[in-house]
N, C-alpha and C positions, 0 to 999 in steps of 0.2 A: 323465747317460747320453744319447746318441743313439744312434736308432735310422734304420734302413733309413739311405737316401741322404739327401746332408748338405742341408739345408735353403737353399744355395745354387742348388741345382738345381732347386729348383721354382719358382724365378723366372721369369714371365713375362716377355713385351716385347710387347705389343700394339701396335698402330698407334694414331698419336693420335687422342683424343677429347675435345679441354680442352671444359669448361665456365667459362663465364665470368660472373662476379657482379659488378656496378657499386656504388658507390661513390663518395662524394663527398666534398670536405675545403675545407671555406671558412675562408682565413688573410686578416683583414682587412689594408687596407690603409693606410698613418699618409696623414693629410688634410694634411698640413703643405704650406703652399703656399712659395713662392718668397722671399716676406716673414717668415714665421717664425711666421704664424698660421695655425689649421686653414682650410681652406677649404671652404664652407658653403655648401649647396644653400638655395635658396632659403623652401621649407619649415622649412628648419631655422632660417634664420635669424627667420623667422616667430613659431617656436614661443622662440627666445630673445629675441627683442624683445617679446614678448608678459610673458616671466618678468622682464624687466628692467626694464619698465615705459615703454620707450619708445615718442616719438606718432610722427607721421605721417611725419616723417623719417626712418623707418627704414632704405625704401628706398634714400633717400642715403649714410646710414651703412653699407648692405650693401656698395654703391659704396666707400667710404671703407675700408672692411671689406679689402679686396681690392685694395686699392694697394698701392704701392712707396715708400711716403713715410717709414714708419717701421717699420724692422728688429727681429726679435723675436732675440736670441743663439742661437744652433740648441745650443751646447752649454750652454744651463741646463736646467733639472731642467723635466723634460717636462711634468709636470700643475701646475706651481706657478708659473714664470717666465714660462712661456706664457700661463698662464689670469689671470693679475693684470694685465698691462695690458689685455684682454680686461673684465674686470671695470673699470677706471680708465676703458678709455675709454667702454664702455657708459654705468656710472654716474655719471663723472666730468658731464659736461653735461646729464644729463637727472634730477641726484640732487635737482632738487627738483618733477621730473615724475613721481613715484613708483619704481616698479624694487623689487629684494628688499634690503627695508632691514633694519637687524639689530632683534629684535625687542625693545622699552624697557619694554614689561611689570612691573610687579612681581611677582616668584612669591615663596611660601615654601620651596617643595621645593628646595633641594639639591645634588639632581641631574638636576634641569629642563637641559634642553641638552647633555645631556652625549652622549648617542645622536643629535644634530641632527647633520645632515653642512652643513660647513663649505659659504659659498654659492659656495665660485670650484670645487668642484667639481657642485654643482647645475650651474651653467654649463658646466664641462666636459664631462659628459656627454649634455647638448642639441647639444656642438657636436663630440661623436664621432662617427668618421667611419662612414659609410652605404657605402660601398665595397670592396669585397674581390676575391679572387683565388678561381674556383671551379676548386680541379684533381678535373681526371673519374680516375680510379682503378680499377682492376678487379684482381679475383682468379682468377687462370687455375689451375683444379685439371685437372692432367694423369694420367689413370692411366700407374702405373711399374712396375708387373706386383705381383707377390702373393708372398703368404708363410707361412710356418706361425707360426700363433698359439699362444696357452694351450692347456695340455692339459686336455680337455675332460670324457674317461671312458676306465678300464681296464676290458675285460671278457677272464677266463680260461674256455677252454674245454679240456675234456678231450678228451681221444681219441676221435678218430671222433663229438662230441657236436656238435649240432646244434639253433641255437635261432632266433628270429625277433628281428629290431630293429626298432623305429621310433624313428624321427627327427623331433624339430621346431625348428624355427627359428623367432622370432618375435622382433616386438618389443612392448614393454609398452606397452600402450594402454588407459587405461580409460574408460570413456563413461557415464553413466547419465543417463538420461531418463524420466521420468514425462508421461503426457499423458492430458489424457480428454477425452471427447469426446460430443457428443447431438448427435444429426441422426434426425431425420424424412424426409429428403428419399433418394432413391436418387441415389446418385454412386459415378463411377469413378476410381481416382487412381490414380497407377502413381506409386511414386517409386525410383530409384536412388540408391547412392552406392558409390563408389569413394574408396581411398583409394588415394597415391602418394609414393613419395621418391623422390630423385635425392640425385645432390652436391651441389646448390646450398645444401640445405639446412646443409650444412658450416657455410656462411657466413652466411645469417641465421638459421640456431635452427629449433627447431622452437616451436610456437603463435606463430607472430608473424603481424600481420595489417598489412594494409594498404587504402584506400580512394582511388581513384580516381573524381574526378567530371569533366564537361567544363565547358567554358563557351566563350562564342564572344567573340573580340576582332581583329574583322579575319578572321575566320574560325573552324572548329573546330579546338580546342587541346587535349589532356590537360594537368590540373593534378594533380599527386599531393600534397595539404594534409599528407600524413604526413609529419612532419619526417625526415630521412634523410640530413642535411649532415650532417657532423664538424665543430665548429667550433674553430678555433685560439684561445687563448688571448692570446696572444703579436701585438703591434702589427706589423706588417711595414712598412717604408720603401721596399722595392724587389721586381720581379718574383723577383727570384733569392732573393731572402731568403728571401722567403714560401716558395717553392718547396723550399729548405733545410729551415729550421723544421717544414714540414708530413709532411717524410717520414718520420722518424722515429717523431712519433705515427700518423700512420696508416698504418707498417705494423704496430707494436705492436698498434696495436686489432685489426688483420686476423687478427695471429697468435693473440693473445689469445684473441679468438672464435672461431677453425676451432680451437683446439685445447681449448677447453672443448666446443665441442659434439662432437668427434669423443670425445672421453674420454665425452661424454654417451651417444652410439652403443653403444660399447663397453661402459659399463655398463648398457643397456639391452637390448643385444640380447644371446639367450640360447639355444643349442643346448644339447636335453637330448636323452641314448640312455636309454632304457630296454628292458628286456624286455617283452613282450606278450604277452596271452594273445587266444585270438580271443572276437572277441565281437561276436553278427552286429548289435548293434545299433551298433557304431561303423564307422566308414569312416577307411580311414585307409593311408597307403602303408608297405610293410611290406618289410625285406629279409631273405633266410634265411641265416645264418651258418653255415657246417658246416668243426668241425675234419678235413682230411682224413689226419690223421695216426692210425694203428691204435694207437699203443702212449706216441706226447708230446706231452704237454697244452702249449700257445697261449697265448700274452698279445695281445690286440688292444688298441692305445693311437687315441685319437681327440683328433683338434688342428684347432684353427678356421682357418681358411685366412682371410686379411685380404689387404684389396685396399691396397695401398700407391697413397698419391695423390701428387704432385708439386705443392705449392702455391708459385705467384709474384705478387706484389703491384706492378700495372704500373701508371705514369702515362703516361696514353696525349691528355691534353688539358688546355687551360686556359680560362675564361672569366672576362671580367670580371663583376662581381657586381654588384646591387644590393642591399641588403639594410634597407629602411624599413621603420620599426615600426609596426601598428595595433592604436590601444587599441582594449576591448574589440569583438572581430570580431563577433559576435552580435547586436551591438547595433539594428543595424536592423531584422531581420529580426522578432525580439520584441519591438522598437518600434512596429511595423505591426499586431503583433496587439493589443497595449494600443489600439491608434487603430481600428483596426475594434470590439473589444470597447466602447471606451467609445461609439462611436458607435450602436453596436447599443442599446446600454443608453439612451443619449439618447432614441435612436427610439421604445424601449419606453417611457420616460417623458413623452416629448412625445406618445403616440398618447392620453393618458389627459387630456380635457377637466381645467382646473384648477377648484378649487372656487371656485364663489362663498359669500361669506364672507355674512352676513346682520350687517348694521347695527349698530355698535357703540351700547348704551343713552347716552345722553346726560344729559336733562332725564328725571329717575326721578319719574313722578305718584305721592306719596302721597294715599292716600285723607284725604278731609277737608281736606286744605291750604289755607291763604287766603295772601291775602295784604294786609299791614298796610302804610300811611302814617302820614305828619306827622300832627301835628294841631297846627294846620290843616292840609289836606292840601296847601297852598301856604302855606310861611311865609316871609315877607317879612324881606330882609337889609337889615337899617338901618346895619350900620358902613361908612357914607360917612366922607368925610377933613374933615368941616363944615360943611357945607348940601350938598345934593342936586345944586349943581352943580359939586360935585369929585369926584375919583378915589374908586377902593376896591381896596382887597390888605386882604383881612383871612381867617384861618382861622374857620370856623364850626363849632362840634361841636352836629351833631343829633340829635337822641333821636326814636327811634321806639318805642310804647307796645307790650308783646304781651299780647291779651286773655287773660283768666283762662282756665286750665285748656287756655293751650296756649302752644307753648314755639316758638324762634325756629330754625330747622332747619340752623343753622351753615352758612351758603350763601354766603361772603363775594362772591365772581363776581355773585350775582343782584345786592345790595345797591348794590353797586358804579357795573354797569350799571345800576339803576333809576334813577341821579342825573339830575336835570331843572332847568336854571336859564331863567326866561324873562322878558323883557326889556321894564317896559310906560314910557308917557310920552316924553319927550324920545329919540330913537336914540344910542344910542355902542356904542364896541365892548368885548365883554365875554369875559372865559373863564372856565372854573371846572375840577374836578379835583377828586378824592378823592384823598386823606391819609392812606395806614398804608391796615390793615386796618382793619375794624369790630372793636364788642366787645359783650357784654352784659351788664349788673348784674341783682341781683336786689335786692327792697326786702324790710320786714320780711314784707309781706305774700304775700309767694313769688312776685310777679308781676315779670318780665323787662322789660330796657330795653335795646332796640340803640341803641347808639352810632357816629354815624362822622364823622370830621371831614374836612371840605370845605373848599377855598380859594378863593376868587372874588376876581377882579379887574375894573376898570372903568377905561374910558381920563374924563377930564377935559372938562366942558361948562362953556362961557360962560354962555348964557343956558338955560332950561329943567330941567326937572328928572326925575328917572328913578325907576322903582323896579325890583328886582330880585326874586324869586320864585324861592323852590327846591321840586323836590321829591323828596320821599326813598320807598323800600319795601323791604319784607322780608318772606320768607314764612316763612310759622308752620305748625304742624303741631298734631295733639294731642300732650298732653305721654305718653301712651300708645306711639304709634309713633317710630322710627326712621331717620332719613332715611340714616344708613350703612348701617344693612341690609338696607333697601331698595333698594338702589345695589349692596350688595352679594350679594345675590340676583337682582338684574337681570347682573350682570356674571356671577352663577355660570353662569346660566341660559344665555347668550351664548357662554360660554367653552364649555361643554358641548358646545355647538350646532355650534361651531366645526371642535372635535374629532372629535365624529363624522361631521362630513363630510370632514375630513381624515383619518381614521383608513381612511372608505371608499375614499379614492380611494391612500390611500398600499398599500389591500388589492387592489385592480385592480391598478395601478404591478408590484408585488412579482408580480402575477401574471405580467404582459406581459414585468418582466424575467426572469424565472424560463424562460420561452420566449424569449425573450432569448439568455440562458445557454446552453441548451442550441441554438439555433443556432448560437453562437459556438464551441461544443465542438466541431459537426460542422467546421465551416470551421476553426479550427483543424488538427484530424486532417487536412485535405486538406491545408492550408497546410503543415506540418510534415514530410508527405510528399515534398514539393518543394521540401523543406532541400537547398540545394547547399552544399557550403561554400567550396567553391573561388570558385563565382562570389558567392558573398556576400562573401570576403576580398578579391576585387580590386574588386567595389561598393567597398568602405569605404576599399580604398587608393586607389583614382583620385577620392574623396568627399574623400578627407584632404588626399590631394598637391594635388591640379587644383582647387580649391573652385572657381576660374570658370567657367561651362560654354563659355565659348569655347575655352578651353584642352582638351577632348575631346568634342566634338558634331560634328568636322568629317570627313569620311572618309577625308581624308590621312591625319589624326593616327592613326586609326585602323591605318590600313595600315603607319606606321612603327610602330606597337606590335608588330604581327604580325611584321614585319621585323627589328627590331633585336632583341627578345628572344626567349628561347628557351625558346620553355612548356611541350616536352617536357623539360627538365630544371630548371624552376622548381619549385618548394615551398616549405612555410612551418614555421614550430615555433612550436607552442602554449603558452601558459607555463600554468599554474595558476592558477583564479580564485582561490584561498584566498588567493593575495597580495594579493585587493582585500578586507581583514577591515572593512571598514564595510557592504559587502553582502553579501546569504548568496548560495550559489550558484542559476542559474537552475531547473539540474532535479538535486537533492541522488541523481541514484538512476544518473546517469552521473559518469565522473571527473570531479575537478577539471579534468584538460588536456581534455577535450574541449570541441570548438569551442562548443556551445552553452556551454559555462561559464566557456572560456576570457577570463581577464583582457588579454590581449595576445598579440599576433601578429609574428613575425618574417618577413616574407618573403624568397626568396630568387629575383630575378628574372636568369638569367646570362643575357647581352649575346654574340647570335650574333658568328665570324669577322667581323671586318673592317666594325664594324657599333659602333666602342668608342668614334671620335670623337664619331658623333650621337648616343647614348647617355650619351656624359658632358655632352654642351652639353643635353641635352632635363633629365636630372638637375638639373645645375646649373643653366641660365636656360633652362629651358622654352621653348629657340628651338632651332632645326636647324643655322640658319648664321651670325646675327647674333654676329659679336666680341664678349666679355665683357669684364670686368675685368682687370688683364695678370695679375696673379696664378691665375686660374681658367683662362686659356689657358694658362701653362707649367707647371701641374698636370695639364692635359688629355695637352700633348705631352709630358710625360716618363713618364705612365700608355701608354701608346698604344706608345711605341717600348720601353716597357720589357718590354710584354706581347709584342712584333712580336721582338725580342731574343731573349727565351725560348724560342719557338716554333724559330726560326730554328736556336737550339743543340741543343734536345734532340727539334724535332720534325719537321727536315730543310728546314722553309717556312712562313709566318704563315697556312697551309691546312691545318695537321696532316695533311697526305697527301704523298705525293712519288711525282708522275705521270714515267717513266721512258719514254722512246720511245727502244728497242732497234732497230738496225738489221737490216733482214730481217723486222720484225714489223710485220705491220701496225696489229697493238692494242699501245698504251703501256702496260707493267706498274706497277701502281699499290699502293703498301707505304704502312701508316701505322706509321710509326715511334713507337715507346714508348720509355720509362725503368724499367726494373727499379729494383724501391725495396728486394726482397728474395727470398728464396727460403728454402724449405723444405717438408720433407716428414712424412707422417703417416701413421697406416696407421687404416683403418676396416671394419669388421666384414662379413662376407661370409654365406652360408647354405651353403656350401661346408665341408667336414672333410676332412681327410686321416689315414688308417689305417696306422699302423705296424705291424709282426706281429715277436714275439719268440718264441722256441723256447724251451723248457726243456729245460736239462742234466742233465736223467733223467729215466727212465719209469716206467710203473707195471705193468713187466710180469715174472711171475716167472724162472725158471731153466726150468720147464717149457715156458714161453712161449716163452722167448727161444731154447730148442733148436728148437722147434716154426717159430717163426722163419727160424732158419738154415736147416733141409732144406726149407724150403720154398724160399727162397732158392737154394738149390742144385737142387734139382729145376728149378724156373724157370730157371737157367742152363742146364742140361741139354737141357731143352726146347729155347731158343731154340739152343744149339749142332746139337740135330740138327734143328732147322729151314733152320740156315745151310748145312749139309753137304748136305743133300736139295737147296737151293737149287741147291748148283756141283755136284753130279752132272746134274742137269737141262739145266745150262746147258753143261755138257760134250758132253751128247747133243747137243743142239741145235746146237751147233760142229759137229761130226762128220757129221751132215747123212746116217744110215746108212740105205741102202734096207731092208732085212729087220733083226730085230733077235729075234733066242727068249733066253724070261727064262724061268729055271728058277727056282725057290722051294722051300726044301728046307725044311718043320717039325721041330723038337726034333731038329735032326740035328747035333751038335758037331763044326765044321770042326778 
């Protein structure tokens, strides 16, 4: 059933008000150079002659890389035909300079290598292409006037009855916060908060955030590190392609999301009528409803009135892309602080004097010890080779006696050294030398005998004649004491001694680092404070790319950074640390994808107008104007005119503007032409109702009533007919215009 007027009629048409929401869509671009292999920044080729194992010729082979000598088939199988001679000739000449060789292992398991990926695509994707197409994209939501929505609430009213409404609108928001707080101190805080919607939020959602930091390069730049590209799936070969391929998904996504969250709107937002009673302690806007009918009761119908939006999905630009990857981005920055930490910790360790150690025991004095010789205490070596004035090599075994009731203290070192050979008579030249270790016997009589055998040699005399004299010792002990435990009681005592001056100085140490520690907590806090991420992700890209500092220390280079890229529309995408599962993440209590935790980094740096030539030579050979390889120059001009091509079709001039100078004007009119990708419309939730009123086809009023009715009715007619009558006699007079006029008045007198 409808009611009142037809729901076509309360369509608005306001004058326009688009809001517009940006958008970004990166379709990479195939690296396939002229020759029929990818062609490779020099970076890249870096990081694959690194994986390949090749030496110092690489840079020749980057060279060689990029000729025209031999042709790859453009129609074989793209990751396979391509990347094996790629793989042949890498490892072909340098396959016994190492490179990724296949691994010769013996395993037991199975199905060992079965999850390994094949190494010519290891290779390929080192040498996928860093380049893309970045189209700028926007959503223009137009309001297209309004309309009646769900029906909201019926309320009936009787005759002549009369009640009060209140109305709310709202949307479902919920908040909770607990805080507590101790202060001492008297302070004054005033804090605000407002909250806002608009359309925009159509298009990104509601809770979505985002983080903007600066950084200076050539100047100040906004960087937004929140990833916010769409990226393409799909290889592209040419500007037009790309530009094909990417429209489709990203107006899907567009539409996709404006109509999930406006469906979100609509089920969140909520006009309820109810009846009211007063109640002085509410505040609240209240309207009075009164049926004005004596005798037929009302239906009131209430419907949500929704603003109908007109949404179109425009391409309104194109840029060329950079897109190089850094592993993990964080890395410096919590590198610095391990380097100040450990140094802090050195500091506290070196402020602490080192101990002096006190004298390892040596020579252990047992009480009573002596010490015993030969007897005689020079015994004379008589094995000459046959009179006195020939040679001698002969082994000697000498005994040494140990007096009664004491024992020989197992000293083989003393024994050793006590050896004495001296020389009387005739001169020659002599040596001697102990033989094995010493030993000791015992006899029946319980009494000890060291033994040790000695070797002496003598050179050979003509005339004259020699003798020879040894002599030997040994120390003894009483057969009561112990010279190991002695030794070993000197050493407990020592070791003790050691420790506890090590133990004190390792208890200072632990002090100094412990204040240490907490220096390094506070400096931290400061340092952590002063997290940029932006300018930490291009520290680590221009650390990655440029390792030479001559290649970014100079103020040109500088100022072509500023120039050729565009860093209000650069950004990065964070992957997940969990993908690096051999370490845990830096701070477990933020995402994975955040910067501090993130495993790798995608950057996205687009290359202002007219800015694509030295942008692709700075990419590829880190020079401005120096001619490359012929392959990396007809990569460059067929990127460059391909991008100047595009522009030209769908955005009037390789300016994305088209400046018009009209005749008679003195200012040129200036339109930047767009690409419609799609269109359509939605309708979103208003605080607005609209009130329908239906009558009922009977009353509540008797036969008494309804006579009652009628003569009233008729009386009322009466009245106004002799109102009208008195009216034109008056107005008759008034025509007539009569000097004198006598009115006679006659009571209960029947003409």
């Amino acid at each position: 059933m409808e009611f009142g007027v037809p729901v076509a009629a309360l369509a608005g048409v306001p004058e326009f008000a688009d809001r517009l929401v940006y958008s970004y869509r990166f379709a990479p671009l195939s690296n396939t150079g002229s020759n029929g292999r990818p062609v490779l920044t020099k970076a890249q080729w870096v990081y694959l002659a690194k994986a390949a194992g090749l030496s110092a010729e690489a840079a020749q082979q980057w060279l060689s890389w990029h000729s025209k000598d031999i042709r790859v088939d453009p129609n074989a199988d793209e990751p396979t035909m391509r990347m094996n001679p790629m793989v042949a000739r890498i490892r072909g000449p340098f396959s016994s300079g190492g490179g990724i060789q296949p691994s010769t292992a013996a395993t037991t398991d199975p199905f060992d290598g079965v999850l390994r990926r094949p190494q010519h695509d290891v290779l390929l994707d080192m040498a996928r292409s860093q380049i893309g197409l970045l189209f700028l994209d926007r959503t223009r939501m137009r309001p297209a006037g309004f309309v009646v929505g769900e029906h909201i609430y019926t309320l009936g009213l009787a005759a002549g009855e009369e009640v009060v409404l209140e109305q709310k609108s709202f949307y479902q928001k919920e908040f909770s916060a607990e805080r507590t707080t101790e202060e001492e101190e008297n302070a004054e805080n005033e804090t605000s908060e407002s909250w806002t919607k608009d359309s925009s939020e159509l298009m990104v959602g509601t809770g979505s955030s985002s983080r903007t930091d600066g950084f200076s390069a050539g100047g100040s730049a906004g960087f937004d590190y929140v990833g916010k590209v769409g990226v393409e799936a799909k290889m592209s070969d040419s500007a037009t392609n790309a530009d094909t391929d990417s429209r489709t998904t990203s107006t899907k996504e567009v539409v996709a999301r404006s109509s999930k969250n406006t469906a979100k709107l609509r089920d969140l937002h909520k006009t309820v009528v109810k009846l009211s009673a007063t109640d002085r302690f509410e505040q609240s806007a209240r309207r009075t409803i009164r049926n004005p009918n004596a005798h037929t009761p009302i239906d009131l119908h209430w419907f949500k009135i929704l603003r109908r939006i007109q949404f179109s999905h425009e391409r309104f630009g194109v840029r060329l892309c950079w897109t190089p990857f850094v592993r993990d981005p964080a890395s410096e920055f919590y590198a610095e602080e391990e380097k100040v930490r450990r140094a802090l910790l050195d500091k506290a360790n070196n402020s602490i004097p080192a101990v002096v150690l006190p004298p390892q025991p040596k020579d252990i004095q047992v009480p009573n010890a002596t010490v015993v010789g030969l007897d005689p205490p020079m015994t004379e070596l008589k094995q000459w080779g046959g009179w006195p004035g020939s040679d001698m090599s002969y082994d000697y075994t000498l005994p040494i006696n140990v007096p009664a009731n004491m024992k020989w203290d197992e000293d083989p070192a003393f024994v050793k050294t006590s050896l004495r050979v001296t020389l009387t008579g005739a001169p020659r030249g002599f040596a001697f030398h102990t033989v094995g270790e010493p030993w000791y016997a015992v006899n029946a009589a319980g009494n000890q005998t060291v033994f040790q055998v000695i070797h002496v040699g003598a050179g050979w005399r003509l005339t004259g004649s020699s003798q020879l004299w040894a002599q030997l010792s040994a120390r003894v002990i009483p057969n009561t004491t112990s010279l190991a435990q002695e030794e070993a009681k000197a050493m407990a005592e020592w070791e003790a001694a050691c420790k506890k001056l090590q133990a004190e100085r390792a208890a200072k140490v632990a002090v100094a680092q412990e204040q240490a520690l907490l220096e390094f907590a506070q400096w931290r806090t400061q340092h952590r404070a002063t997290l940029n991420p932006a300018r930490e992700l291009l520290r680590r890209f221009i650390k990655t790319m440029f390792n030479e500092p001559d290649s970014r220390d100079e103020i040109w280079e500088l100022d072509v950074w500023d120039q050729v890229f565009d860093w209000e529309l650069a950004s990065a995408k964070l992957y997940s640390g969990t993908w690096n599962a051999e370490t845990p993440l830096r701070d477990p209590s933020l995402p994975a994808e955040d910067f501090t935790n993130a495993s790798w980094a995608r950057l996205y740096l687009p290359v202002r107008p007219g800015y694509e030539e030295t942008a692709l030579r700075w990419m590829f050979l880190v020079e401005q104007a120096t001619p490359g390889p012929v392959c990396i120059e007809d990569f460059i001009t067929k990127v460059v005119k391909q991008l100047s091509d595009w522009r030209q079709l769908n955005l009037g001039g390789p300016d994305e503007v088209v400046v018009t100078q009209i005749p008679g004007r003195p200012c040129p009119d200036v339109v930047q032409k767009h690409v419609c990708l799609g269109t359509w419309s939605d309708d979103v939730p208003t605080d607005g109702v609209h009130i329908e009123v239906t009558q009922a086809t009977t009353t509540a009023a008797d036969v008494l009533t309804e006579n009652r009715a009628e003569n009233e009715s008729e009386r009322i007619a009466a009245m106004v007919a002799a109102i009208l009558a008195d009216g034109k006699v008056r107005e008759a007079l008034a025509a007539a215009s009569l000097g004198q006029v006598d009115t006679h008045v006659h009571l209960n007198e029947v003409q």
